[in-house]
Every structure is written in structure tokens, then in C-alpha cells.
N, CA, C and O of each residue as an XYZ file, in Angstrom:
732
protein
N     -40.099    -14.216    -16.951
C     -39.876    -15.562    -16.457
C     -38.618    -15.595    -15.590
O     -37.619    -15.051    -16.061
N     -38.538    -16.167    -14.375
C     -37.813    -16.014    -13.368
C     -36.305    -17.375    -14.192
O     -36.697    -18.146    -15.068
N     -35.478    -17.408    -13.952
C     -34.575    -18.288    -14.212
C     -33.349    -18.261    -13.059
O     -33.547    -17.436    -12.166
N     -32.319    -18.913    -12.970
C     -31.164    -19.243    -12.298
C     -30.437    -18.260    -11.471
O     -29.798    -18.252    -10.418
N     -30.808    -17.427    -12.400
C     -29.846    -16.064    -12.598
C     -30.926    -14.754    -11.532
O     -30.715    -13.651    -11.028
N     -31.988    -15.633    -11.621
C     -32.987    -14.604    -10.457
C     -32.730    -14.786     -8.983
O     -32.877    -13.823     -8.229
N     -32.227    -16.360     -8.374
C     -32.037    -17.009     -7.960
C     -30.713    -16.814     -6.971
O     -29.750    -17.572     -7.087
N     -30.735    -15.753     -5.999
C     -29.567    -15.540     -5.556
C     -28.943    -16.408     -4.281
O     -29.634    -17.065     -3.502
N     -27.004    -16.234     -4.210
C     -26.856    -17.739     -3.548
C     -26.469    -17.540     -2.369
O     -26.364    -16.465     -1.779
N     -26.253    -18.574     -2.010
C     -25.716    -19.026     -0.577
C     -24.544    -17.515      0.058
O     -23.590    -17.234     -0.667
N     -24.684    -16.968      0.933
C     -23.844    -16.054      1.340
C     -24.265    -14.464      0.933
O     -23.879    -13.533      1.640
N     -25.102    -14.240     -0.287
C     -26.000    -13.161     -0.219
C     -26.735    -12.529      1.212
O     -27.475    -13.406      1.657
N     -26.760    -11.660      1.817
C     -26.893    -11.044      3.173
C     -28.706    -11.346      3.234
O     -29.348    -11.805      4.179
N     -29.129    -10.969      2.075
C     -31.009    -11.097      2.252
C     -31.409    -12.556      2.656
O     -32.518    -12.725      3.163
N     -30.539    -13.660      2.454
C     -30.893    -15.018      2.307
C     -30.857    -15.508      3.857
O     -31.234    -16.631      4.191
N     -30.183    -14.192      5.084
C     -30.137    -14.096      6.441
C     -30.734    -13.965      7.431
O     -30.801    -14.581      8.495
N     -31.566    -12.353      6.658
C     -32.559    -11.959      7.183
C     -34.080    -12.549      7.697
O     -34.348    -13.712      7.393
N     -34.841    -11.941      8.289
C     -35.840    -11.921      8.395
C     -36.407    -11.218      7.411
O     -36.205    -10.046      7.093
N     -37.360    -12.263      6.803
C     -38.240    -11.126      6.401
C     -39.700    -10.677      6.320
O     -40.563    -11.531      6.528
N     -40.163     -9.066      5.958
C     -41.262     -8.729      6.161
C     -42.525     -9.184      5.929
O     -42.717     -9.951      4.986
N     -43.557     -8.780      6.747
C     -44.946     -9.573      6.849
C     -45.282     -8.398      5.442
O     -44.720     -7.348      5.132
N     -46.385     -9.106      4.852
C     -46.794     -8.517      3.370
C     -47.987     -7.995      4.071
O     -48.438     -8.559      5.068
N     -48.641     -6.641      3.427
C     -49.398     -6.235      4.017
C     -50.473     -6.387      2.664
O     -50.163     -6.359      1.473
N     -51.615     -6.529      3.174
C     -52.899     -7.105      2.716
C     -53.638     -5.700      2.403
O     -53.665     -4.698      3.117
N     -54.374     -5.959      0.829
C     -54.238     -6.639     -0.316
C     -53.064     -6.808     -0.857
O     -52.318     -5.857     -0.623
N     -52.346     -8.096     -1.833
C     -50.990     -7.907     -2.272
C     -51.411     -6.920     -3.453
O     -52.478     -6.819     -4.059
N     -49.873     -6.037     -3.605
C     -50.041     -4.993     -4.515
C     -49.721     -6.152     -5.771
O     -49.366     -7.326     -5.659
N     -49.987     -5.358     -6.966
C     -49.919     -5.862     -8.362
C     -48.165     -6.604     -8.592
O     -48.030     -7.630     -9.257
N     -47.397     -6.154     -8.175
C     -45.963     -5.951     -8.364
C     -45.995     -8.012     -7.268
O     -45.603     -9.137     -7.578
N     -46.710     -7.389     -5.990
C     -46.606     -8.673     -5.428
C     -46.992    -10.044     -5.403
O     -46.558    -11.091     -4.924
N     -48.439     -9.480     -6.424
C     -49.141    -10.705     -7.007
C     -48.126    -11.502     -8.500
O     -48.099    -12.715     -8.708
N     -47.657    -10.829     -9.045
C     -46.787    -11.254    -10.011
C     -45.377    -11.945     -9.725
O     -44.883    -12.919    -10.292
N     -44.903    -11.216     -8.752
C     -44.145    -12.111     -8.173
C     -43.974    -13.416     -7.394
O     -43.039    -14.216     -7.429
N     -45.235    -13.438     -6.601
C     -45.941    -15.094     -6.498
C     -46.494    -15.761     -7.393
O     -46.454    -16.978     -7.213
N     -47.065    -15.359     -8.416
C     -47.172    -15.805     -9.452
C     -46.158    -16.696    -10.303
O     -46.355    -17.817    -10.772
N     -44.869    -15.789    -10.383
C     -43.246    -16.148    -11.401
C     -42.953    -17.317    -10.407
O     -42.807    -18.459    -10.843
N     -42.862    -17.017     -8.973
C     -42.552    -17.973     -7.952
C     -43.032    -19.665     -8.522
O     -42.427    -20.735     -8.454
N     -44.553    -19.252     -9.155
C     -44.592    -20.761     -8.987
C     -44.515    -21.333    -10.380
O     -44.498    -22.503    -10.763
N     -44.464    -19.880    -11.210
C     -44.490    -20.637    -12.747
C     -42.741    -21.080    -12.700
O     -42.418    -22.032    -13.411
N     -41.518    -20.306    -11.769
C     -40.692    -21.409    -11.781
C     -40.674    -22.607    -11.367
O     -40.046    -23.451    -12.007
N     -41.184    -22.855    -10.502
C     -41.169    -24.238     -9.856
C     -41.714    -25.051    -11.122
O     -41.159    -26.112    -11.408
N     -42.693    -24.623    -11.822
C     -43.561    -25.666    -13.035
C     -42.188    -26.129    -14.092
O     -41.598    -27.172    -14.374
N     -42.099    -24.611    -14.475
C     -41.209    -24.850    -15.686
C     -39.544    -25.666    -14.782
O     -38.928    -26.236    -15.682
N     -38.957    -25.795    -13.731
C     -38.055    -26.436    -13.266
C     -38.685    -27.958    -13.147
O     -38.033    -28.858    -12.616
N     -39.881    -28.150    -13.634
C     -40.164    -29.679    -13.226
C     -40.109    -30.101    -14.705
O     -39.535    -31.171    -14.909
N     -40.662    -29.375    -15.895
C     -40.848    -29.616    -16.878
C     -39.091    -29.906    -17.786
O     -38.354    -28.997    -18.167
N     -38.846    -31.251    -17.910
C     -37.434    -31.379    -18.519
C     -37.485    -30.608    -19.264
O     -36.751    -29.680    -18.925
N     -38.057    -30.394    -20.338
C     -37.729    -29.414    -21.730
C     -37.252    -28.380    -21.517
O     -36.046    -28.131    -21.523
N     -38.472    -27.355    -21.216
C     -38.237    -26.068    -20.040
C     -36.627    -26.297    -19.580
O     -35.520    -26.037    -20.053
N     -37.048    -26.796    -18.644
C     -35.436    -26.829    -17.250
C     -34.241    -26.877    -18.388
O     -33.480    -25.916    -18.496
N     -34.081    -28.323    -19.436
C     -32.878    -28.056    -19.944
C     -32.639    -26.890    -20.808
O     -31.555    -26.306    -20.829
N     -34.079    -26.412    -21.818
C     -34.334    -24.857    -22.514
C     -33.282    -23.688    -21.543
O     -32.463    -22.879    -21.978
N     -33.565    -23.895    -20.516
C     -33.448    -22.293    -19.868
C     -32.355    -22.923    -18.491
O     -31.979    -22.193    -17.574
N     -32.114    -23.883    -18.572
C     -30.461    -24.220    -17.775
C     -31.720    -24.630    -15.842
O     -31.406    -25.271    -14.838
N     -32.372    -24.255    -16.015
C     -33.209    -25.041    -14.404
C     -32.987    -25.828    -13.563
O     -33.490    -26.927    -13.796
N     -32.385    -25.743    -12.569
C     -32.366    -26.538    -11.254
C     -33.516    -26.964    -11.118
O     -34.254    -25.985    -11.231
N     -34.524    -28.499    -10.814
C     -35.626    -28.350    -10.298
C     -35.407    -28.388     -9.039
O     -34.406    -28.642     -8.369
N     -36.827    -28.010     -8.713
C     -37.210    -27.116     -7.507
C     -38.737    -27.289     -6.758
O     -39.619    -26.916     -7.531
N     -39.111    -27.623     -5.831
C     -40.232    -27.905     -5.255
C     -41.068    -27.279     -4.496
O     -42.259    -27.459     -4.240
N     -39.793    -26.027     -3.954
C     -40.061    -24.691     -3.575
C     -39.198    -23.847     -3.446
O     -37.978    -23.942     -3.582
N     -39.956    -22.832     -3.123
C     -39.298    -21.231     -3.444
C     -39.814    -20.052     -2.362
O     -40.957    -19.803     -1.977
N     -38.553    -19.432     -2.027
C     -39.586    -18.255     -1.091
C     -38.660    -17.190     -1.556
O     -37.480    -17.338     -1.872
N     -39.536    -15.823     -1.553
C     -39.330    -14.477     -1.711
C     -37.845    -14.090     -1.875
O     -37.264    -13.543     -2.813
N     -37.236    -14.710     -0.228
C     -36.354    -14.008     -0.407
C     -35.016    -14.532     -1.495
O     -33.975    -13.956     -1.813
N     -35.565    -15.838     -1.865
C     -34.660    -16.309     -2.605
C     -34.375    -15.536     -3.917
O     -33.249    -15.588     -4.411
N     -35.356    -14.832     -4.482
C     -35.013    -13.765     -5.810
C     -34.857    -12.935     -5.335
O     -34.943    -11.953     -6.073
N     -34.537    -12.638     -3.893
C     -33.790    -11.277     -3.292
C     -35.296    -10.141     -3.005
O     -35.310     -8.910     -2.979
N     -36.141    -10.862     -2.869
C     -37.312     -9.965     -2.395
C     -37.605    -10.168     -0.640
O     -38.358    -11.017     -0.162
N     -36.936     -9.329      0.007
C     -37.308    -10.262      1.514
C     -38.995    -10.026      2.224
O     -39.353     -9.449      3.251
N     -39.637    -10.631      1.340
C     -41.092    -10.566      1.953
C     -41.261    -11.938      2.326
O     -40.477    -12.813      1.959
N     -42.639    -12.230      3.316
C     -43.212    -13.435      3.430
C     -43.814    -13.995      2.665
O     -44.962    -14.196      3.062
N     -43.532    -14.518      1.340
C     -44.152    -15.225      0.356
C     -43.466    -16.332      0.074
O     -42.241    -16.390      0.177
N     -44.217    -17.312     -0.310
C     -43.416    -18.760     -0.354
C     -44.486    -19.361     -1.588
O     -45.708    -19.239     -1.661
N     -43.330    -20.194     -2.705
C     -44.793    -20.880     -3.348
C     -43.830    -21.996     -3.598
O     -42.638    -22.030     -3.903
N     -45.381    -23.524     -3.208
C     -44.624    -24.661     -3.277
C     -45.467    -25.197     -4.543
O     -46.506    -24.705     -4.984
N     -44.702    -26.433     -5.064
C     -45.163    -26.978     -6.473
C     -44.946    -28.495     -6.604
O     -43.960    -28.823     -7.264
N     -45.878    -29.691     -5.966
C     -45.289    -30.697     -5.532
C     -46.531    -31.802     -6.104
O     -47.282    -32.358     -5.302
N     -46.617    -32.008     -7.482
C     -47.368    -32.590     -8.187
C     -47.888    -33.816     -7.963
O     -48.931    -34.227     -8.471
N     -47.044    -34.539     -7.059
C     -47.249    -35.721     -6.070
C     -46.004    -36.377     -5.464
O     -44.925    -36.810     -5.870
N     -46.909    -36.198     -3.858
C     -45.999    -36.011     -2.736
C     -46.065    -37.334     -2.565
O     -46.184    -37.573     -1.363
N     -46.033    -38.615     -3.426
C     -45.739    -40.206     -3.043
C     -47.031    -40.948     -2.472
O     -47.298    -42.150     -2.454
N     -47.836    -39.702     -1.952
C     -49.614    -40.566     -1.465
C     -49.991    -40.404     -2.744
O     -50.665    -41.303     -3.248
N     -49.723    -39.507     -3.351
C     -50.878    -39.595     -4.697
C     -51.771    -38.007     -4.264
O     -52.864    -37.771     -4.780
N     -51.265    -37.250     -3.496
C     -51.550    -35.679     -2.922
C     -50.828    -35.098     -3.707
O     -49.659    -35.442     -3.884
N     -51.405    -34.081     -4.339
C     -50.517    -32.611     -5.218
C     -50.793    -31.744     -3.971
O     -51.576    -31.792     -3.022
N     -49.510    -30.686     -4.519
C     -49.607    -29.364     -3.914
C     -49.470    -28.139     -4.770
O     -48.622    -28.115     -5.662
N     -50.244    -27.150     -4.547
C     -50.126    -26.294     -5.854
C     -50.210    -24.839     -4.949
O     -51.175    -24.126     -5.227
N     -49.207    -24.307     -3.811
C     -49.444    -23.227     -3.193
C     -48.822    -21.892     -3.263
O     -47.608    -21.687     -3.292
N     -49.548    -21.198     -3.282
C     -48.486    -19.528     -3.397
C     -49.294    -18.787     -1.979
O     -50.453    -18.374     -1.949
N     -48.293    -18.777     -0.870
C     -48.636    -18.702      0.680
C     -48.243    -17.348      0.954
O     -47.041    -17.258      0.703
N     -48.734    -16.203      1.375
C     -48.686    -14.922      2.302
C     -48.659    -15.062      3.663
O     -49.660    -15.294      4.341
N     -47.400    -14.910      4.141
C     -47.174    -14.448      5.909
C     -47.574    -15.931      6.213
O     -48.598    -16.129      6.867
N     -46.934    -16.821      5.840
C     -47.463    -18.195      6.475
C     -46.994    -18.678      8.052
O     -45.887    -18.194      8.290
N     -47.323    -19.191      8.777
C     -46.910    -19.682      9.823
C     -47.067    -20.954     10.106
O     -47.933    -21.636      9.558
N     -46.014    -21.534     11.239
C     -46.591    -23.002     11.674
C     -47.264    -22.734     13.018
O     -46.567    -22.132     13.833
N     -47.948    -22.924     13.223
C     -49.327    -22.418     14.069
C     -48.920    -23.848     15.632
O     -48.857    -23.713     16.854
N     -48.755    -24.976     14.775
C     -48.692    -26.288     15.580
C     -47.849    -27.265     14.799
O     -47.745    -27.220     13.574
N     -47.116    -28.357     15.753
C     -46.579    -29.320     15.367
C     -46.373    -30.584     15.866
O     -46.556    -30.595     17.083
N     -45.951    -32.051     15.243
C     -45.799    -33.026     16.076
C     -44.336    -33.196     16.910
O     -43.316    -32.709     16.423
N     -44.311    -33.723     17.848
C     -43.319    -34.129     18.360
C     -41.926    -35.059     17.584
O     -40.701    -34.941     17.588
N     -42.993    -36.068     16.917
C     -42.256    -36.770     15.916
C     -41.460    -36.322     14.959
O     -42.149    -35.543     14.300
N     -40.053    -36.397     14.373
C     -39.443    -35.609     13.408
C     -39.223    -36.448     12.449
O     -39.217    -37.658     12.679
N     -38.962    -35.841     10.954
C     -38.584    -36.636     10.101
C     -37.345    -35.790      9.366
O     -36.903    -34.707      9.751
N     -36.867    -36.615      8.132
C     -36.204    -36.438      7.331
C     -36.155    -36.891      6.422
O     -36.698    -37.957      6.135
N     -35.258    -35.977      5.456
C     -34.939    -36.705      3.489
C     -33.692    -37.661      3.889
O     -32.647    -37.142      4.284
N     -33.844    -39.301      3.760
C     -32.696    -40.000      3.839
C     -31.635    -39.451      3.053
O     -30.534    -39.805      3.475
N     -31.585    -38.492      1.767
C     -30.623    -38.029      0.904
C     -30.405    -36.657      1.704
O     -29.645    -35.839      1.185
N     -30.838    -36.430      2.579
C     -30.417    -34.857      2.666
C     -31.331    -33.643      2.191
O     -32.340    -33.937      1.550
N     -31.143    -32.706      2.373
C     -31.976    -31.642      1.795
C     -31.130    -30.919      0.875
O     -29.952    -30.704      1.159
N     -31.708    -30.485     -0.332
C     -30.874    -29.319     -0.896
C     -31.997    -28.193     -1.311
O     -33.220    -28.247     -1.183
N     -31.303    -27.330     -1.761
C     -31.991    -25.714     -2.066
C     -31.139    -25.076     -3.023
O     -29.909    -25.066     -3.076
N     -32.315    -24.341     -4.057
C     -31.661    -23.582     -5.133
C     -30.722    -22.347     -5.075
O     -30.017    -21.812     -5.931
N     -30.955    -22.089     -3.786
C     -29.733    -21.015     -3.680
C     -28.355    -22.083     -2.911
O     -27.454    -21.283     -2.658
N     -28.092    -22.920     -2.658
C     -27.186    -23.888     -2.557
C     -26.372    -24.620     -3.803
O     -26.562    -25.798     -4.105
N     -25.602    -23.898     -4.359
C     -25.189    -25.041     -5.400
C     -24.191    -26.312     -5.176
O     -23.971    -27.225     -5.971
N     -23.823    -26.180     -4.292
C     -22.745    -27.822     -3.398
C     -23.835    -28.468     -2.958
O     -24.917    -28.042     -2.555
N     -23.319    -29.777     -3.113
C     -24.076    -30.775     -1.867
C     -23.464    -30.456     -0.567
O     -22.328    -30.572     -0.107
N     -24.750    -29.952     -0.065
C     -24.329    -30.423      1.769
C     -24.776    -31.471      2.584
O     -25.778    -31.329      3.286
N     -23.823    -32.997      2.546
C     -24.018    -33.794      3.197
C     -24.540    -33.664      4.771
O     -24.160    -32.837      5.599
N     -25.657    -34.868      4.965
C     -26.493    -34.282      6.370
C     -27.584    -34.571      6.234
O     -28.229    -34.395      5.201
N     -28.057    -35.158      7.439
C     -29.672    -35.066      7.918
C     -30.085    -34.166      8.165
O     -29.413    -33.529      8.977
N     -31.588    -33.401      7.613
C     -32.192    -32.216      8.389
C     -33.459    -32.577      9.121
O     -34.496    -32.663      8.462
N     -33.477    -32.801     10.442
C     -34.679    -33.047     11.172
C     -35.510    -31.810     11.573
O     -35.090    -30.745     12.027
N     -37.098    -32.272     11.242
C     -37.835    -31.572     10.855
C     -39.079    -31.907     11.517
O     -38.883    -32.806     12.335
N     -40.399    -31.488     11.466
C     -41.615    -31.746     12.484
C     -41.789    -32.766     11.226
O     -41.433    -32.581     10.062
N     -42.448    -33.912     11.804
C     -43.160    -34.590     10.939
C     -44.637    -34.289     10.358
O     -45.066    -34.415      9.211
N     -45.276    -33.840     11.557
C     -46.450    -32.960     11.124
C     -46.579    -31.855     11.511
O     -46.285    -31.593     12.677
N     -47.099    -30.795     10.572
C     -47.495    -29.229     11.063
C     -48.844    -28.994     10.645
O     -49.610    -29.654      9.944
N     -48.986    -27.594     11.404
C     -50.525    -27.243     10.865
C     -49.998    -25.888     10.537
O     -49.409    -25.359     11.480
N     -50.069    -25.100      9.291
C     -49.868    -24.077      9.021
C     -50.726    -23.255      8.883
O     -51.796    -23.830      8.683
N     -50.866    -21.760      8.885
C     -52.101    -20.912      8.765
C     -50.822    -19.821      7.941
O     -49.654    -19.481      8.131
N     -52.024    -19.561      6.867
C     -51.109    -18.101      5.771
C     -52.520    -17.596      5.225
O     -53.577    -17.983      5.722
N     -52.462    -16.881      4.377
C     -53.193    -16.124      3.089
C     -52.984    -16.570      1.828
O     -51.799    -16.388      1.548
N     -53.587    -17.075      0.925
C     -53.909    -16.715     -0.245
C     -53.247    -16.147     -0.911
O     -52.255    -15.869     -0.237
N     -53.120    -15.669     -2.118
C     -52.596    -14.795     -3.020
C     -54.016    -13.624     -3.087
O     -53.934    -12.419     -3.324
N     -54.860    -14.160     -2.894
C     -56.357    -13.630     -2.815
C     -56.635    -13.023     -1.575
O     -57.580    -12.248     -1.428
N     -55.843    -13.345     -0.665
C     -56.075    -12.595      0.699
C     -57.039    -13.562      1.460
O     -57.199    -13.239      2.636
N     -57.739    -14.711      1.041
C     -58.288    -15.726      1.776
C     -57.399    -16.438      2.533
O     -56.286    -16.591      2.030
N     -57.664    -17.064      3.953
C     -57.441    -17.784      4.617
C     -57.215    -18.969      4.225
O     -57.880    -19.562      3.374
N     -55.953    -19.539      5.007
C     -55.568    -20.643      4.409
C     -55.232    -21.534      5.618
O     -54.474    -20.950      6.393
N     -55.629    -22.989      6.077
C     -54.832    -24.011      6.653
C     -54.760    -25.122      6.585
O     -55.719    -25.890      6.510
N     -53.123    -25.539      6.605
C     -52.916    -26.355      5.719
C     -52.335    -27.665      7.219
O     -51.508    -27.440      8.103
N     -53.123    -28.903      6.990
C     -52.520    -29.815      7.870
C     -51.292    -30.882      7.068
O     -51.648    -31.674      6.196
N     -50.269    -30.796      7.376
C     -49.089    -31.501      6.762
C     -48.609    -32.494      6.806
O     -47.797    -32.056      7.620
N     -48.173    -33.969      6.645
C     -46.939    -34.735      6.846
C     -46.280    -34.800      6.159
O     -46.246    -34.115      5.137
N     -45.467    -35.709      6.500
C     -44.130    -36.300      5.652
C     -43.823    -35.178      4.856
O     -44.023    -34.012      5.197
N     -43.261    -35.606      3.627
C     -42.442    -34.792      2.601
C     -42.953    -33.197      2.328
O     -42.236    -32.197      2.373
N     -44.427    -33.258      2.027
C     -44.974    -31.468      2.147
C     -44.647    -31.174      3.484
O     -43.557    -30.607      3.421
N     -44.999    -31.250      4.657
C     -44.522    -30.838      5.565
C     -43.172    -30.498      5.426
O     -43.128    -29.321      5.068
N     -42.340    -30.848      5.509
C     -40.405    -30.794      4.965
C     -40.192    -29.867      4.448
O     -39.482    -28.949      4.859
N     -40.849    -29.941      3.309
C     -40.939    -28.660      2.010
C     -41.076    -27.403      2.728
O     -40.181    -26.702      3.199
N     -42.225    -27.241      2.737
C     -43.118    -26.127      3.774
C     -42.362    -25.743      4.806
O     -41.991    -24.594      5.044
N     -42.017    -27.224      5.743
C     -40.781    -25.720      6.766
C     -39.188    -25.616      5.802
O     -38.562    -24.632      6.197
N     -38.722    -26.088      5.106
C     -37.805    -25.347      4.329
C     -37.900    -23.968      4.368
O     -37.337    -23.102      5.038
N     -38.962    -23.956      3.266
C     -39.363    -22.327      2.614
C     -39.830    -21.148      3.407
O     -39.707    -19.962      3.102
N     -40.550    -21.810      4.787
C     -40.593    -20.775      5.750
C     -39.241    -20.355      6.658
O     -39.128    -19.279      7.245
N     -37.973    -21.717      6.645
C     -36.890    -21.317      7.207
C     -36.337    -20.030      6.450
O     -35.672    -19.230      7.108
N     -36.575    -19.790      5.115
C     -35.800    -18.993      4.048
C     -36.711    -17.630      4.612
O     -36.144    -16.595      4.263
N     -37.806    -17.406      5.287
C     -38.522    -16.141      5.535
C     -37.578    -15.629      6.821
O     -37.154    -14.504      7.085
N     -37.420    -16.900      7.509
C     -37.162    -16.444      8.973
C     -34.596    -16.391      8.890
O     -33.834    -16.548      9.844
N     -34.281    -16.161      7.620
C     -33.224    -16.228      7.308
C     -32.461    -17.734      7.729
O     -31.245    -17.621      7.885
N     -32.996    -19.049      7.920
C     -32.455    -19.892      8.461
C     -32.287    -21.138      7.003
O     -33.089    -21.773      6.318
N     -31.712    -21.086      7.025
C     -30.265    -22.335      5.555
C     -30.604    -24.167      6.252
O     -30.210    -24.671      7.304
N     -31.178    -24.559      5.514
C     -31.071    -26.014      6.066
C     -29.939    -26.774      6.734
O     -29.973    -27.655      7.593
N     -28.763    -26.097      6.004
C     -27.763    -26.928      6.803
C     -27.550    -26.195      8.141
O     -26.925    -26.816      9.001
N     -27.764    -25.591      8.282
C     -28.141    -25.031     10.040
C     -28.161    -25.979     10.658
O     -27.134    -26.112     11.324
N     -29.052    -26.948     10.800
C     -29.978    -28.190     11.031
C     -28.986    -29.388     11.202
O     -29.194    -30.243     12.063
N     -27.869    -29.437     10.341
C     -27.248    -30.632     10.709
C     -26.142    -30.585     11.738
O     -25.398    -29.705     12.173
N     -26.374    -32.227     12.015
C     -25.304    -32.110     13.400
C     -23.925    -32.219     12.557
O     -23.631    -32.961     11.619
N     -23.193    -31.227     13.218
C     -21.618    -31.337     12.809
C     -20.930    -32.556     13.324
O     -19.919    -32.906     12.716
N     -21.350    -33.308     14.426
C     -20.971    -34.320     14.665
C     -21.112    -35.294     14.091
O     -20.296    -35.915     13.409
N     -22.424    -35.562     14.377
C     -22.985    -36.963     13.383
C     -24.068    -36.588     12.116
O     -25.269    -36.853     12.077
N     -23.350    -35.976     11.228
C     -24.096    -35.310     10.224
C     -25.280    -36.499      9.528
O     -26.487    -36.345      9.338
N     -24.533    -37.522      9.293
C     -25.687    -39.101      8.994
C     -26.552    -39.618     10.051
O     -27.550    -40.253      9.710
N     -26.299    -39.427     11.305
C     -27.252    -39.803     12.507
C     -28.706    -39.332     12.471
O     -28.962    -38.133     12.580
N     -29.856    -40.440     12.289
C     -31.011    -40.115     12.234
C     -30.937    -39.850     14.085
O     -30.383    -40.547     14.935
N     -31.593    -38.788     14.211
C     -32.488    -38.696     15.240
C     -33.497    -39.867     16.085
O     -34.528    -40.234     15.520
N     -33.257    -40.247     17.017
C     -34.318    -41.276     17.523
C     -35.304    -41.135     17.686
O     -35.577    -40.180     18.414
N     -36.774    -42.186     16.988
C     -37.805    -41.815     16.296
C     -37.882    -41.244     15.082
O     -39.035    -41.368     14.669
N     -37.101    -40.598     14.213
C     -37.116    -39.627     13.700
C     -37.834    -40.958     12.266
O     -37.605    -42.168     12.240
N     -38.412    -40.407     11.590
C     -39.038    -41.261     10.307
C     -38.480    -40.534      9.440
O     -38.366    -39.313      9.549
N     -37.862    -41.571      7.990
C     -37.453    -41.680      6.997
C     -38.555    -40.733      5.830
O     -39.640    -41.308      5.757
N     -38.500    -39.594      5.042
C     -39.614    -39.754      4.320
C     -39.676    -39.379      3.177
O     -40.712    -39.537      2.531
């Protein structure tokens, strides 16, 4: 079971990188590790769990965050406010397409390898269309808004070594973007 302590932080060199495309079929070692990926996210939602074993919750997670720098990402988002769950463990995902329109978390974004608040807007596509694999090696595409969308490019920023607060303006760190939707 993955915990806190799997969870490496802010300033770790892998959390920089790029990282590698997974090559198809996932080996056993890699299926288990997308696997732990998302049984943390469960057990970080579950209070008991989380306070049991000390848990940040968490909505997503990618590879390289337990210091594995592959393209694997798994999100865990039981309902995204429409009344939509998400239940994904993604191989080599991409954003294929996006809207013009951007959004953001009025609170900001945070991430488990972040333990400070970093005050800030992170503007983001409001909609994407993503294409990945399976854990199964099936084809996957996923059309996005609002808040899953957000999520989703988070966890792919963490493949491509890029930190949310990247994203904010040093100037006007509270300045929504014009147009930009609340979400």
C-alpha cells in the first residue's frame, strides 16, 4: 500500500523530468503500480483510511510522483459536481485537442508532492479531448470539462516535469484570466 512516505516532494529532480512512454503490454511490476496509484487515491478519500495511515487526499496521481518516471497517471474523482465519477488508471496519455476557453480552481491548485500552500490561479483548457491506453492496453478517449479536465492536465503536467505553480502569474497571482471560468 502506497502511503505519504511513497510520495516524493517538491524539489526531488524526477518530479522535473520528462517522463518515459510505457511500452505495451504493461509488465506485471507496471500493472501493480497503477493499480497502488489508484488504490491510493481511494484510501486518501476514505477518512478512516487517510487518518489510519496519516493521507493527504488526493484526486490524482502520476508515476512520477512515487519516483517512477513513466507515463502513467491514475485519477479517482467519485463526483466531479455533475453527478460524473471518474475511475481512471491512463498509459502514455495525451491531450490530443483543446478549448480556447480556460478555467480554474477559485482556491488554487494543490498537489501531494507540494506540502505549502501556493497561493495563485492556475489557468487551464476548459475542455480537452484526451487519447491514452488502458491498463489493458485498450484504447481510451476521454472528452473533458471543468474540474476532470483540471485534474487530468495536472497529472499529465507531472509526466511532462511541469509543477502547477509554473502556471501562476507572479504578478497578479489572484487575477482570473479574461473569460477564464470559475470551476
Amino acid at each position: 500500500m502506497l502511503t505519504m512516505k511513497d510520495i516524493i516532494k517538491d524539489g526531488h529532480p524526477t518530479l522535473r523530468e520528462k517522463a518515459q512512454d510505457v511500452e505495451l503490454p504493461l509488465s506485471d511490476e507496471e500493472r501493480e503500480t497503477l493499480k497502488s496509484m489508484r488504490e491510493f487515491l481511494i484510501n486518501s478519500q476514505d477518512e478512516k483510511i487517510a487518518n489510519k495511515y496519516g493521507l493527504r487526499s488526493g484526486v490524482g496521481l502520476a508515476a512520477p510522483q512515487i519516483n517512477v518516471p513513466k507515463r502513467m497517471i491514475a485519477v479517482y474523482l467519485p463526483d466531479d459536481g455533475d453527478g460524473k465519477s471518474y475511475d481512471l488508471m491512463l498509459v502514455n496519455p495525451k491531450v490530443m485537442s483543446h478549448s480556447i476557453q480556460e478555467a480554474y480552481l477559485p482556491t488554487g491548485e494543490g498537489c501531494l508532492s507540494v506540502d505549502e500552500d501556493i497561493p495563485g490561479l492556475v489557468h487551464r483548457k476548459y475542455r480537452v479531448t484526451v487519447q491514452a491506453k488502458d491498463i489493458d492496453g485498450k484504447d481510451v478517449k476521454l472528452r473533458l470539462k471543468g474540474y476532470p479536465a483540471v485534474v487530468v492536465q495536472h497529472e499529465i503536467d507531472h509526466l511532462n516535469g511541469i509543477m502547477f505553480y509554473d502556471y501562476i502569474d507572479k504578478d497578479q497571482p489572484l487575477q482570473p484570466h479574461d473569460n477564464a471560468v470559475s470551476v
